[in-house]
C-alpha positions in Angstrom: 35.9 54.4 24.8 36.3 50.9 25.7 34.0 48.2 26.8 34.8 45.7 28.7 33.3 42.9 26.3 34.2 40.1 28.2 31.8 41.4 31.2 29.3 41.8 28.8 29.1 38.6 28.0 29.3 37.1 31.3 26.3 39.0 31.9 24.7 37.5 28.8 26.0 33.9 29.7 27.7 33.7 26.0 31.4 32.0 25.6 34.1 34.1 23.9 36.9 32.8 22.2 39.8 35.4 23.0 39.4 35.9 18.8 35.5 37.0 19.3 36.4 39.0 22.1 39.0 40.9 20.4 36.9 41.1 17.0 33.6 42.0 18.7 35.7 44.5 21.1 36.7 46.2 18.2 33.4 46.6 16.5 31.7 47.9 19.9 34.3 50.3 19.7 33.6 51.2 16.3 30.0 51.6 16.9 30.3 54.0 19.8 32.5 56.3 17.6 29.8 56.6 15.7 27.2 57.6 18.3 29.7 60.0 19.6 29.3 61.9 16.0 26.0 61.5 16.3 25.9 63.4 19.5 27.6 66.3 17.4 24.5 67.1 15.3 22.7 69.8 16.1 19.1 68.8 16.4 17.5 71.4 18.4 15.4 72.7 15.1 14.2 68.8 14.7 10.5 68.1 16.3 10.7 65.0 18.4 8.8 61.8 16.4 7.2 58.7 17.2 7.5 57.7 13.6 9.6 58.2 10.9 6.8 58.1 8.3 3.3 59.6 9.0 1.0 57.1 10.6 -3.1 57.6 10.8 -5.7 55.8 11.3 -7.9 55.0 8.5 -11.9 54.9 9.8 -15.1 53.6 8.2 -18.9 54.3 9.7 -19.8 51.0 11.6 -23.2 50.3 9.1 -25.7 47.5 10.2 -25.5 45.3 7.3 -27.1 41.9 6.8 -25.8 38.9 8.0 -26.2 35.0 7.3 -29.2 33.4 8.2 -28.6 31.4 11.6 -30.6 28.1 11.0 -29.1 28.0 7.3 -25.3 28.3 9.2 -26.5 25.7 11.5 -27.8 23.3 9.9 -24.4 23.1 7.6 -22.6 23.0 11.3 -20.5 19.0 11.1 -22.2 19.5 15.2 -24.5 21.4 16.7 -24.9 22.4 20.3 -27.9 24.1 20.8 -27.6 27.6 18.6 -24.1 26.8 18.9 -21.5 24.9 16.4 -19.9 22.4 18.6 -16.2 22.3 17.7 -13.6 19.8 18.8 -11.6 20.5 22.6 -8.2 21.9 21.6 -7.0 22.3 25.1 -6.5 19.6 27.6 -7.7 19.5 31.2 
């Protein structure tokens, strides 16, 4: 099977040399050999995955725990805005 690399990178807007279109050519051509052995295997006794290695989840219970005093956090603020720390505009107008 042959690819038409030259296409291929027309489509991609990239600049062969007639040396990288030969040498890329050739590995394309190499790599598609080796799908079509993939294709071979039998894989009809292979469950379909989403991932290769086991994935979970790992969960805690959401527990009300104390938090930081307000007024203390505030009062350390560089500025203050109300109960709010003012902070410095990051994104222009």
């Amino acid at each position: 099977m042959s690819i038409d690399v030259r296409y291929v990178a027309k489509l991609a807007r990239i600049s062969l040399t007639d040396e990288e279109a030969k040498l890329y050519g050739s590995q394309l051509d190499d790599l598609l050999e080796h799908v079509k052995m993939l294709e071979k295997l039998d894989v009809t006794e292979i469950p379909a995955t989403a991932q290769v290695i086991e994935s979970r989840n790992v969960m805690r219970d959401d527990e009300e725990q104390p938090s930081l005093d307000r007024e203390m956090l505030l009062a350390q603020a560089p500025q203050r805005q109300g109960s709010f720390v003012r902070v410095p505009r990051i994104i222009a107008e």
